[in-house]
N, C-alpha and C positions, 0 to 999 in steps of 0.2 A: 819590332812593334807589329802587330798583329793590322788585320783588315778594319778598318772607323766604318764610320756610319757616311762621311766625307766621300771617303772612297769610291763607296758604291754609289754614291750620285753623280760622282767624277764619270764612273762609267755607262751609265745610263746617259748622261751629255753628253758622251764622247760614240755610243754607240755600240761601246763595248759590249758584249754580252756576259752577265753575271751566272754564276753555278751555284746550285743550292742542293745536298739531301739531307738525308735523316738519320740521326745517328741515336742509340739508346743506349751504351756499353763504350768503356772507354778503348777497350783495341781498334773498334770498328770508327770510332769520333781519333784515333788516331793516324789508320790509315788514309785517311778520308783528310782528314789537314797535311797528310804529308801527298796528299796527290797536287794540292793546291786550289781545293775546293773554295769560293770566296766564303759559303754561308752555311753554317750547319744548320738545323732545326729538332728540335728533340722534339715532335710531334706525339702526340695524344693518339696518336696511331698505333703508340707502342702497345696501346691495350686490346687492338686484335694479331698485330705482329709478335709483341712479346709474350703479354698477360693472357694469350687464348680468351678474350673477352669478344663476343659479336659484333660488337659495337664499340665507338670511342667514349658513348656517355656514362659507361662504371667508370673512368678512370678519375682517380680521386689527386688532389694536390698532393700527396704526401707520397705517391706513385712518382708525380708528375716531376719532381724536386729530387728522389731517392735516382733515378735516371739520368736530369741533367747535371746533376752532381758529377756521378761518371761520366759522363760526355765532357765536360767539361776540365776535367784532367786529362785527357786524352788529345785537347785543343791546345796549340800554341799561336795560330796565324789567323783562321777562321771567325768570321763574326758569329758570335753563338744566338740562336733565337730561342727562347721556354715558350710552349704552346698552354697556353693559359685552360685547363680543362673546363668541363659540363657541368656550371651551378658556381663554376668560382669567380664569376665576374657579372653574370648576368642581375644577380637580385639587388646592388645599388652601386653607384659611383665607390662610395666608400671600402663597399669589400673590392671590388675592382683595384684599386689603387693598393690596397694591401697584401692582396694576392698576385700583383703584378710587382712591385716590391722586392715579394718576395724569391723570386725568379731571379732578380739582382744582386740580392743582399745575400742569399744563403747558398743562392747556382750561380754567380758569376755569371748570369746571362748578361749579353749587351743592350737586348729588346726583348719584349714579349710580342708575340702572336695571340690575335684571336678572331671569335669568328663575327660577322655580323656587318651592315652596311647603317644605313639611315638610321636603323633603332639602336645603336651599340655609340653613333658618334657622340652623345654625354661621357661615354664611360672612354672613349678613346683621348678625348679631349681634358679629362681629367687624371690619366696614366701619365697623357705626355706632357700636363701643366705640373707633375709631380718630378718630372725632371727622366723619363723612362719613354725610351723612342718604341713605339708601336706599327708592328704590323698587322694591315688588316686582313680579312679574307671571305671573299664573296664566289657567289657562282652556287656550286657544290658543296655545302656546309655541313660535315658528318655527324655533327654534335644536331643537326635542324632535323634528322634524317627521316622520322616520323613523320615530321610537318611538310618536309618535300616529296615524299611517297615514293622513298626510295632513291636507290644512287641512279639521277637521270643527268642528264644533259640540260643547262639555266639557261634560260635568255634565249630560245630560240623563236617565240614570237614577240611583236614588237610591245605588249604592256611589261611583261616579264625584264624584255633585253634595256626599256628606257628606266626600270626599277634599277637592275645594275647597273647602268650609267650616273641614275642619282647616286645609289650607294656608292660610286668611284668616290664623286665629287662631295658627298657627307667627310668619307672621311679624309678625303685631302683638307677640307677645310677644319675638323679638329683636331690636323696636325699629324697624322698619321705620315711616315715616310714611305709606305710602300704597303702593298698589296697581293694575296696571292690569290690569282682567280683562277677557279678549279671547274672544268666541264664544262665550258662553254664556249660559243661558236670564235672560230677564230678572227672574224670580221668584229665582234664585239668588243674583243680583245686588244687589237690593233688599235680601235678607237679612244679605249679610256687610255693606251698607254702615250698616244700621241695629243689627247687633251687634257692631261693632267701630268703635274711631275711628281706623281705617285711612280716607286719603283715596280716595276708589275712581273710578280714571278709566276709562270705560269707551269699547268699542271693538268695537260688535258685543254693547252687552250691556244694551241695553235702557235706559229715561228712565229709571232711577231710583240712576243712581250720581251722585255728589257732582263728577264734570265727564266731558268728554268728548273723547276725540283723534283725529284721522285725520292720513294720509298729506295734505300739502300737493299732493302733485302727483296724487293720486287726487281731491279735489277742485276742483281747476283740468284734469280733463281731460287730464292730461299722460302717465299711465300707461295707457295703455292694450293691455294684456297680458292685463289681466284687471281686473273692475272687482269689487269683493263686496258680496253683497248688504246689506251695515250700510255702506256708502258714498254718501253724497248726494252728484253730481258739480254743483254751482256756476257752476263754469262750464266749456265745451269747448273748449280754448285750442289742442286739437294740431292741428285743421284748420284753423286761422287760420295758427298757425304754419308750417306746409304752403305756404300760400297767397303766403303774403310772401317764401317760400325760393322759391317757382318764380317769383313776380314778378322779385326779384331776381336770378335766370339768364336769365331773359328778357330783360330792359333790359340787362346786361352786355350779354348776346349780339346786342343787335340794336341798341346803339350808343345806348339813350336814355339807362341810365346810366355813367359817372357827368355832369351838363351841367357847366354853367360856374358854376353855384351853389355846386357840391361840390368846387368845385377853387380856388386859389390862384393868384395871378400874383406877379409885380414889377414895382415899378415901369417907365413905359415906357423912361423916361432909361436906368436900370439895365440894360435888355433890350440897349437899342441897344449901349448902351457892351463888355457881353458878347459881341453879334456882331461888335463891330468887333475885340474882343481872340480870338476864334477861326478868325477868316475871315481 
């Protein structure tokens, strides 16, 4: 049986520290469950990682489902999370609940993700009265990015830092199991996770929340647009991959691949008998 929603509260009691990244493609939501990842997330992120989109707010539901889809074949142990995209929750309860739904019903998600503190707890509160466990996500809100003027650091003076504190508490009380807070100071951080038992995955927000997520392909190296500074890059896989693409034109090109390793025959019998039926 795979990871509950049980589980990860067990370890948040217990102290345990919880693991989270991000997966878009079923090999990569494969290796990632066979390492013993607790939480995947199929983040909205995929539309500057994957989709070459600037931004997370083009990504449209029918992206956002065609993705967790394969992730989700790829999982056997992992609690899966679908990141709810830009305009599919926000304009009433109603689409909320139908586009968070649908995250379960069509992707197999176990929760949906979204973003928003104080003004989103109606719509959290009625995802997780519809029987669909929600995470929320405050701080650094990509889908806000306009309205916050850019990717900065939240809550670092004190009207801003007591707004995320309400937002903790908005959404622990519409039932929200957990939360990812993104850029913000680590002392902020510490606080909502020890006065709330919201699960607090953090992301740019310092050791002391209850687990922690990054981009899969920021640390394997692979995103390289921009790297931010709460990113530990693991490993750098995009100039290997580089390496083996120009190998690969090379040896086409100069006749060493593909030999006779990579290649198939027929029998000789076979051969002869085909020339003599063409010739």
């Amino acid at each position: 049986m795979g990871i509950t929603l049980l589980d990860l509260q067990r370890k948040k009691r217990s102290g345990e520290k919880i693991t989270m990244l991000t997966a878009y493609d079923e090999p990569m939501a494969r290796m990632i469950d066979e390492a013993g990842i607790d939480m995947v997330l199929v983040g909205d992120s995929v539309g500057m990682v994957i989709l070459g989109y600037s931004s997370t707010v083009p990504v449209t539901m029918e992206e956002m489902l065609h993705h967790t889809k394969a992730v989700r074949r790829g999982i056997r142990h992992a609690f899966l999370v679908g990141d709810l995209p830009f305009m599919s929750y926000q304009a009433s309860k109603e689409e909320a609940i139908r586009n968070a739904g649908r995250f379960i019903k069509e992707a197999g998600c176990d929760a949906v993700k979204l973003e928003g503190g104080e003004e989103m707890a109606d719509k959290v509160q009625g995802i997780v009265r519809a029987g669909i466990p929600v995470l929320g996500h405050i701080g650094l809100t990509p889908q806000s990015i306009s309205k916050l003027s850019g990717y900065r650091v939240q809550g670092r003076d004190l009207a801003s830092a007591k707004k995320l504190l309400r937002d903790a508490s908005a959404l622990e009380e519409a039932g929200a199991f957990g939360v990812v807070l993104e850029c913000i100071p680590y002392q902020l951080a510490k606080a909502i996770t020890e006065r709330t038992s919201l699960i607090t995955i953090g992301i740019g927000a310092g050791p002391h929340c209850d687990g922690q997520v990054l981009v899969i392909h920021d640390i394997l190296g692979l995103f390289e647009k921009f790297v931010p500074r709460f990113v530990k890059v693991y490993a750098h896989l995009a100039p290997q991959i580089r390496e083996a693409i120009k190998q690969f034109k090379d040896e086409v090109e100069s006749g060493i691949f593909p030999d006779y390793k990579h290649a198939f025959s027929m029998e000789e019998g076979e051969w002869k008998r085909l020339l003599e039926d063409i010739t």
